[in-house]
N, C-alpha and C positions, 0 to 999 in steps of 0.2 A: 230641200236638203240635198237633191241629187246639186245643183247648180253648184253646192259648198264645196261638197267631195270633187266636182269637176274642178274647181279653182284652186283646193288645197291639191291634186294633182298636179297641176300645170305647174305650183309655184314648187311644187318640189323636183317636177323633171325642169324647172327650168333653174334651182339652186343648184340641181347636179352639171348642168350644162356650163353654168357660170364656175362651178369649181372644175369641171375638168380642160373650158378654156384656162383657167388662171396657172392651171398644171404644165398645160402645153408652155402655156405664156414662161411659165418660173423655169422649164425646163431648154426652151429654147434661149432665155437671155443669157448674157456673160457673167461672170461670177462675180466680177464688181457693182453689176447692175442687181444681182437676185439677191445677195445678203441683204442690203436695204428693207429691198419688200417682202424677204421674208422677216426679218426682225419687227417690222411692223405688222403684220398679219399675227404673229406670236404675240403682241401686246396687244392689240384690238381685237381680232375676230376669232382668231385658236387661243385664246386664252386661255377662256375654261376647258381646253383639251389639256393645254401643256399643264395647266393644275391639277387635272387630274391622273393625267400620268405619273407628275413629281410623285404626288399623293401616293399612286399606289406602289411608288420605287421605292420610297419610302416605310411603305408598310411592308413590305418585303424583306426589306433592310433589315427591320426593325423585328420581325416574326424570323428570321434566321439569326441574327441574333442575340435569339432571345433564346431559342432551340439551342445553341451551341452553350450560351451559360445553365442555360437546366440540365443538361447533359455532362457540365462540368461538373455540378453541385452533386448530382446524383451518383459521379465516378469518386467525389471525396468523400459524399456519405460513405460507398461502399465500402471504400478504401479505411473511412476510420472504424465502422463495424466489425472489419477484418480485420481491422487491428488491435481493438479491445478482446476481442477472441482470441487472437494468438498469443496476444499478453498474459491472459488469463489461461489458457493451455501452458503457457511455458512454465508459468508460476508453477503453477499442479504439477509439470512436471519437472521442475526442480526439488520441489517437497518431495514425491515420490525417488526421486533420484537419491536424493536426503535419507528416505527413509530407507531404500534398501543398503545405503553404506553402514548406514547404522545397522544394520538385522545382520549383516555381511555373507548370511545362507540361507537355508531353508526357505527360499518365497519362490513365486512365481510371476512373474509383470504377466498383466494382460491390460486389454483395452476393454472397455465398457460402453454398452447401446443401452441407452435408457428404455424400458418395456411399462406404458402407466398402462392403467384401470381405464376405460372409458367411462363418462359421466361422473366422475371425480376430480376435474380438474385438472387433470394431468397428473397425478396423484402416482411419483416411481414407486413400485413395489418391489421390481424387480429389475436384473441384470445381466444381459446379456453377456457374458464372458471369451474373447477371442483367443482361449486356450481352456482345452482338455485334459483327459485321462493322460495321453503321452506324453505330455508335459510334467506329470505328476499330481496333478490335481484331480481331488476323489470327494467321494460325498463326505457333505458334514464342514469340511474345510473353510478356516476361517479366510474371511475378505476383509480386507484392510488398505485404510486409506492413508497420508501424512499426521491429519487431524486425529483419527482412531477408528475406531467400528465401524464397519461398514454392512457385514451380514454375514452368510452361512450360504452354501455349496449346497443348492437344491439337485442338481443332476448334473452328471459328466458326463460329455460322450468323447470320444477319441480327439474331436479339433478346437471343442467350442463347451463350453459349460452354463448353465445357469444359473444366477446365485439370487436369495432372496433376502429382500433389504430388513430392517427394522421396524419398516415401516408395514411389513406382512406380518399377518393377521397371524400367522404361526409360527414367529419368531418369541423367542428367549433365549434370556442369557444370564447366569448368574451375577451378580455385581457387590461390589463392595467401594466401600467408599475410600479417601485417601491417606483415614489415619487408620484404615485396617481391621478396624472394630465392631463396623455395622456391615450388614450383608442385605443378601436382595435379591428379588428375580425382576428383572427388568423386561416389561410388555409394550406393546404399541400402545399410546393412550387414547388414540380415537380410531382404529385399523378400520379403514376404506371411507375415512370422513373427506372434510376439503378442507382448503385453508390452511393456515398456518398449525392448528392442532393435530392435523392429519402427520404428522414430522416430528411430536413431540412424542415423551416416552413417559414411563413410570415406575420406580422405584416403590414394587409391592413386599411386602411381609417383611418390612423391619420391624423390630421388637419396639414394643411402648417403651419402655426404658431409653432407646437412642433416640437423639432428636438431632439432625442434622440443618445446620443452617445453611440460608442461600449462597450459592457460591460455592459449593463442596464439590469435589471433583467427583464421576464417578468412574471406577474403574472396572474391568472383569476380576471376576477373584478366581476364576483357574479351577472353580469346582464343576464336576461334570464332566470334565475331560473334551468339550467339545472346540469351549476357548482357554488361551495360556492366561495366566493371571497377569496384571498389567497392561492391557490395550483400554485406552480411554474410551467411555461412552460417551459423556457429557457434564454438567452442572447442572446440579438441583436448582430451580427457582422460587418454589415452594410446595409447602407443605397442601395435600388435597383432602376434602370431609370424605372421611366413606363409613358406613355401619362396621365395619371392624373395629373390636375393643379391643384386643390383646396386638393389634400388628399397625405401621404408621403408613401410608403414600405419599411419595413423595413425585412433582412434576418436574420432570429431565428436560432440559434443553439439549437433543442432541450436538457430539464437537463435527459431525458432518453433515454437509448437505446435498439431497442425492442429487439436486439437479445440477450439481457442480461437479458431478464426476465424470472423470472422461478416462482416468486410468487407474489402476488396482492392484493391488498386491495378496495374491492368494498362497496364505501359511503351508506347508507341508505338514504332514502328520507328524516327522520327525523333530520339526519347528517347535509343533505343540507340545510334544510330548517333554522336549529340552527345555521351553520357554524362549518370551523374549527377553529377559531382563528388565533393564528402565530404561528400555527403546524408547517409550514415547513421556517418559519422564526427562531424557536426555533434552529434550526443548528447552522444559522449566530449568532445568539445569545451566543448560546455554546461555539462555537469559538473563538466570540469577549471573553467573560469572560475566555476560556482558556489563553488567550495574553493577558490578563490582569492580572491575577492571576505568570505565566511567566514572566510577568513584572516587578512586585512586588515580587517575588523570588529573579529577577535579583537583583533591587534594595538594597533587605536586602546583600545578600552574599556580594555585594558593602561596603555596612556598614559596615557588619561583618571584610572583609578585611580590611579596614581604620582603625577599631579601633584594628584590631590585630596589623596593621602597628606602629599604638602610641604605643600602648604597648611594643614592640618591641623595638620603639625607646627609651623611658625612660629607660627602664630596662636596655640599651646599654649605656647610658647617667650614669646611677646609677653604670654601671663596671667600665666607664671612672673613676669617680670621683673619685671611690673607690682607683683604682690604681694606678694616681695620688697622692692621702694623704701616700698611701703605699710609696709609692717614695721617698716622702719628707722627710718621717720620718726616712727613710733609711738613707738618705743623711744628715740629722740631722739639714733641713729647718722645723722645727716646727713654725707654725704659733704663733705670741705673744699673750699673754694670758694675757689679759686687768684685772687689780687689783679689787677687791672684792669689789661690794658698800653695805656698812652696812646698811640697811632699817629697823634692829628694831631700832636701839639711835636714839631719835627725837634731829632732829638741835635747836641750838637756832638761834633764830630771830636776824637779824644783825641790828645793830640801827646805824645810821650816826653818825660820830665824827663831833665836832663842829669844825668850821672853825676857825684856827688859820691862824695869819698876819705872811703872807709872807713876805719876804725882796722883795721889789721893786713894789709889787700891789698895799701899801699904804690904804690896809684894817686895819679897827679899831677891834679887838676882842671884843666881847661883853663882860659887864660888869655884 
């Protein structure tokens, strides 16, 4: 074994001796003479060097730009994340904008920090409010969104307030429905559950006698003095079993959802005590008059078609006839041409001939 390692020695100080004459060699010849031998040493003997170099320029190549397109994709993701966000902020706050031209006084704009429950999901209960007491905003004070309810003014302090959602466990609010006639105290229907029920409400202590069907609006009824009568809560989805005999439940789909809030409208006392009117019946209203107006668009373009349609038709009517007479005249069927009646000569008056005797009637002629 030693004789091996002596001869694999030798032939490697004697490979290095033969590449560093070939070096001197390719170094000291003329340039017309060393492109030759080197373009053949690159095909025979450095071959698999210059392969492997390609190789790795290549994967270089190819790992950088690979780097600059995932960095592209990762700057558009961003870019469109932020931009369904600010789409969705702007919306909210053109509804808000919406809403307080319509309220025209009594509110307060503030901005809203979502506060959840830990180990419920994420579960908003509450809101943080980036205005205060000197703002005007006081305990009790209704929170309000485009859609409708939002909650109640848990504490004010000078810059910043709390307010607690529908979705807290010590929320109510009296409610009524939209023809005016069934009442209710509206609770959280699952307060600190998870899930979709965690967000849903309930329309307690209506009388046996009303029965409200799916799809009914509900509204505040302005008893209690805490909220005005008219800001929407939501639509009933159905009716719930509970051991109550004389009173019904019903399950509210609330009109807002907390984890879309990002800005708020908090009433003034003064707000409450005036009302808002049909602020937020003013939508349905909009609506109806946009389907109406819609409507009435329909209608005319209707018209307008019908009367192009006649117009159409005559004028189609008016080529027949024409081409027609052209025809005739060709053919040299000329319609007859009824004789002239002279209307200046005045006629004379015809006056009866007297009766002359017939052969065989045995009339006398007068004498």
């Amino acid at each position: 074994m030693a004789n091996a390692a002596r001869l694999g020695n030798r032939v490697d100080a004697g490979l290095l001796i033969g590449c560093m004459v070939l070096s001197l060699v390719a170094v000291v010849l003329k340039e017309e003479d060393r492109a030759p031998i080197a373009s053949a040493l690159r095909r025979t003997i450095v071959a698999p060097l210059v392969g492997l170099q390609r190789g790795a320029e290549r994967w270089r190549t190819s790992w950088v730009s690979s780097e600059q397109r995932q960095a592209v994709i990762d700057s558009l993701s961003l870019r469109a994340v932020n931009t369904v966000a600010l789409k969705s902020e702007n919306d909210h706050l053109r509804k808000a904008l919406g809403l307080g031209s319509r309220l025209e006084w009594g509110f307060v704009p503030a901005e809203a920090l979502h506060n959840t429950v830990p180990g419920t999901d994420n579960l908003v209960t509450t809101l943080t409010l980036t205005a205060g007491s000197t703002a005007g905003i006081k305990r009790f004070s209704p929170v309000v969104a485009p859609e409708g309810l939002v909650g109640t003014i848990q504490t004010a302090d000078p810059t910043m307030s709390i307010a607690i959602l529908y979705t807290n466990i010590d929320f109510r609010a009296s409610a009524v429905a939209a023809d005016g006639t069934t009442f209710g105290i509206v609770y959280p229907h699952a307060p600190g559950g998870s899930g979709s029920e965690a967000y849903m409400l309930e329309l307690r202590g209506v009388p046996t006698r009303s029965t409200l069907k799916p799809g009914t609006v509900i509204y505040t009824s302005g008893l209690g003095g805490t909220f005005p009568r008219g800001i929407t809560i939501g639509t009933v989805l159905q009716e719930l079993k509970t051991s109550e005999v004389w009173t019904r439940t019903y399950l509210v789909q609330p009109a807002v959802a907390p984890s879309h809030i990002t800005s708020v409208l908090v009433l003034t006392p003064q707000r409450v005590t005036q009302g808002t009117g049909n602020v937020w019946g003013a939508t349905v209203n909009a609506d109806s008059a946009t389907r109406k107006i819609a409507a009435a668009g329909d209608s005319i373009a209707r018209q307008a078609a019908a009367l192009e349609a006649q117009a159409r038709a005559a004028v189609l009517d008016s080529v027949r006839r024409a081409t027609a007479d052209s025809v005739r005249r060709l053919l040299g069927a000329t319609p007859p041409v009824s004789a002239p009646v002279d209307t200046t000569t005045p006629r004379k008056p015809i006056t009866p001939r007297p009766d002359t005797a017939r052969p065989g009637t045995g009339r006398i002629p007068p004498t």
